[in-house]
N, C-alpha and C positions, 0 to 999 in steps of 0.2 A: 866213390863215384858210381851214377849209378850207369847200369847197361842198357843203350838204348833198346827198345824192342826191335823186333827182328821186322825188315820189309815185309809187305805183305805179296803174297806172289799174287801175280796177275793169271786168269786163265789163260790158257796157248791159242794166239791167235787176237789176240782182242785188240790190235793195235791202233792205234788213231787212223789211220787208212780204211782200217774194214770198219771201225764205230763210222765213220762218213758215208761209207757204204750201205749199213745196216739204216741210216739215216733215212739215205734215199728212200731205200725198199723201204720204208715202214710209210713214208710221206704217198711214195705210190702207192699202194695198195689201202691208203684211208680214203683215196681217191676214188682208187678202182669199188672198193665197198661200198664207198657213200652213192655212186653212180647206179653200184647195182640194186641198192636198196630202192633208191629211188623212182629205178625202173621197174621194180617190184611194187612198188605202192600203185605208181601209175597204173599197171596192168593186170594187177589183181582186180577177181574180181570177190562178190560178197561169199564165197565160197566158206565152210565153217565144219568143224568137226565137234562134236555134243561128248565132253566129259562126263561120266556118267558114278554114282553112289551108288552104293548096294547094302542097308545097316540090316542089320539084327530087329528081328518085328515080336522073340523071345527067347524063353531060355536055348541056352548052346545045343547042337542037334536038331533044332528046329529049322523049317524050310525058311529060306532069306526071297524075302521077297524082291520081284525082277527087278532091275538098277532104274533107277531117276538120272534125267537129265540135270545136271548142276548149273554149266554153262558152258557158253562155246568159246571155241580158240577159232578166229579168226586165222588160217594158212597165210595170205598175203600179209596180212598186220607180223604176224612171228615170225614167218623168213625175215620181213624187214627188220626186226628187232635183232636179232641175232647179225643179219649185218653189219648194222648199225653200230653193235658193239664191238665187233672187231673194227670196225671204221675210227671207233673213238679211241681203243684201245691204242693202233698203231698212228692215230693222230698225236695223242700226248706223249707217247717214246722218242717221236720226232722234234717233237715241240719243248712246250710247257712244263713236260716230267724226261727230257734227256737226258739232264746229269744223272738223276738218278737212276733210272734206266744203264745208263753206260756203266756208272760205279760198280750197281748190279751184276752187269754183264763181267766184268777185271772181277769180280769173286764166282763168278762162276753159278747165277742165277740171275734168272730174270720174271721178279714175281711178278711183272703185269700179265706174261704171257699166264699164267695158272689162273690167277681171278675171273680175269676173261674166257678161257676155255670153259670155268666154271658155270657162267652165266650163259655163255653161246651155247656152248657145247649140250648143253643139259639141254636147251630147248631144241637145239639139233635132233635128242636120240627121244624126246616126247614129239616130236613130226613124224621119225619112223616110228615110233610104238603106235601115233591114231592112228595112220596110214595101212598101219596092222593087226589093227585093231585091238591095241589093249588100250579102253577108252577110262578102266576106273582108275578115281584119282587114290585110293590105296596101294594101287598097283604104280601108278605116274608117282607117288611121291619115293616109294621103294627107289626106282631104276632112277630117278635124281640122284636120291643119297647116294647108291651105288657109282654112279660117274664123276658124282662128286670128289667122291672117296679115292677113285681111281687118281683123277687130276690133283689133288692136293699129297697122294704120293709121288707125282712126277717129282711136285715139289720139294716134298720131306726127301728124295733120291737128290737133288742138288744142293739141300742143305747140309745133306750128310756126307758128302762127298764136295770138300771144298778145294781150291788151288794147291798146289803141294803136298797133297796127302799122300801120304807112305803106302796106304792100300785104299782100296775102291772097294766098298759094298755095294750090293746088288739087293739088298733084300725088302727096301723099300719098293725098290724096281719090280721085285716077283707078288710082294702083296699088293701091288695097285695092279698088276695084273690080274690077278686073282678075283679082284674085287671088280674090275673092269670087265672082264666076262660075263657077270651075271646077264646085265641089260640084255645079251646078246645070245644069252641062252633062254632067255624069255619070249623072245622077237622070234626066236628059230621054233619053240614050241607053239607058238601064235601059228605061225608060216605054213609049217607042216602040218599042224590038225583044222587049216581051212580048206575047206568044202571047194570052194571057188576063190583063187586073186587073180587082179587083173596084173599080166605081167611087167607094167612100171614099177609094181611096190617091190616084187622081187628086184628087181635091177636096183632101186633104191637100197635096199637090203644091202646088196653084195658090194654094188659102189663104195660105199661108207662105211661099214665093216674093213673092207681093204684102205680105205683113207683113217679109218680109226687104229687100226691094227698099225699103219704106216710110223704114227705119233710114235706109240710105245718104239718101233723100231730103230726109229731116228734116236731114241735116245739111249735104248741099250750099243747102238754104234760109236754113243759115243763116249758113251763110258768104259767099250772095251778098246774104244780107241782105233777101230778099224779102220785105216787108210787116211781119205780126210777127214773122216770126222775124230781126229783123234785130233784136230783143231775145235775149239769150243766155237768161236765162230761162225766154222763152216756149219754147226750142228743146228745153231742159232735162223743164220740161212734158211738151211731145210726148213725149220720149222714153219718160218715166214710162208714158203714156198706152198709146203702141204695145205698152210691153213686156209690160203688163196683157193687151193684146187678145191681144197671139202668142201668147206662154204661155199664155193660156186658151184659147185657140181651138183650138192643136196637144194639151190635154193632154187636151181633151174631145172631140178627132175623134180621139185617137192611141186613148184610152180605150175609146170606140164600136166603133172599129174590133176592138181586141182580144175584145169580146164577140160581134162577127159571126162572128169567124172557129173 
């Protein structure tokens, strides 16, 4: 006879009550996004920052002649987009892709939220790199990969670390931080060797570094299990929570900023 397999453990915390919960939140704030996008499109204006090339004109050692304009990023158009994504994102966890979403959540991950960070998020940390002027797209394609690299350890840190495991690693946790730094020591070398910034891009800076730094935080909480977020859940929550505040906060200083200037 054989042995049936063992239940699968659910994460702590994920119970039909808070999946209802997590419902709600995710239906508001496709809401609240799709609203703010919107009103970002409305009130943008053609405002645009010039991506710029710099090749090789001969052999290595020689002088690189000064950068070409490639093309512009429309500021209003990519706030909206990155809204947008998180709009659609927490539309279909509520909707259309819930089961899966929930199942997700009872094993102790939830790939939509990584995908999407992957997509928003990137074009969140390329508004503060023009904003600070790092405009080449060799330099824009680097600090992608690198955020990328960060969020898809968030991820590889929840696949490795499933319901009922006997021990918790961390080490997924430490190299996406690792790799999540760089963007941010690029942006601070930018900051400090200009001549002149106006001071929104600084407050842009510091805002969303503390909103960025907040992610990682939320999730080492909750793999050490600190208080409540030694509920998956609650960790879950946060997450919702923070992504509201960045988003908002980066699309309405990124937004300001673009009518100052």
């Amino acid at each position: 006879m054989k042995t049936p397999p063992p239940a699968e453990v659910a994460a702590t915390g994920v119970t039909p009550a808070r999946l209802t919960d997590l419902r709600r939140w995710n239906l508001a704030l496709a809401v609240v996004h799709l609203a703010q996008a919107a009103g970002i499109v409305v009130l943008a204006s053609d405002f645009a920052i010039t991506v710029t090339g710099s090749f090789p004109a001969g052999p290595p050692g020689t002088d690189v002649p000064p950068p070409d304009g490639l093309f512009d990023v429309p500021i209003g158009a990519a706030i909206a987009a990155f809204l947008a994504l998180a709009a659609i994102d927490h539309l279909l966890t509520g909707t259309g892709a819930r089961g899966v979403y929930e199942r997700d959540l009872r094993r102790g991950i939830n790939r939509f939220r990584w995908v999407e960070y992957s997509f928003s998020a990137s074009i969140m940390i390329v508004l503060i790199c023009l904003y600070s002027g790092i405009t080449g797209i060799a330099a824009l394609i680097a600090i992608v990969g690198a955020n990328v690299a960060m969020i898809l350890f968030g991820w590889l840190q929840e696949v490795m670390n499933p319901p009922g495991r006997p021990t918790t690693t961390m080490v997924a946790f430490w190299f996406g931080t690792i790799v999540g730094l760089a963007p941010w020591v690029a942006l601070t070398i930018n900051l400090v060797g200009a001549e002149e910034l106006p001071g929104f891009v600084i407050g842009i800076f510091v805002s969303l570094f503390v909103f960025f730094m907040s992610f990682g935080l939320n999730q080492w909480l909750q793999y050490r299990g600190v208080g409540p977020w030694g509920d998956y859940a609650f960790g879950e929550k946060a997450y919702l929570v923070l992504s509201l505040a960045a988003k908002s906060a980066l699309a309405w200083q990124i937004f300001a900023g673009s009518l100052a200037t």
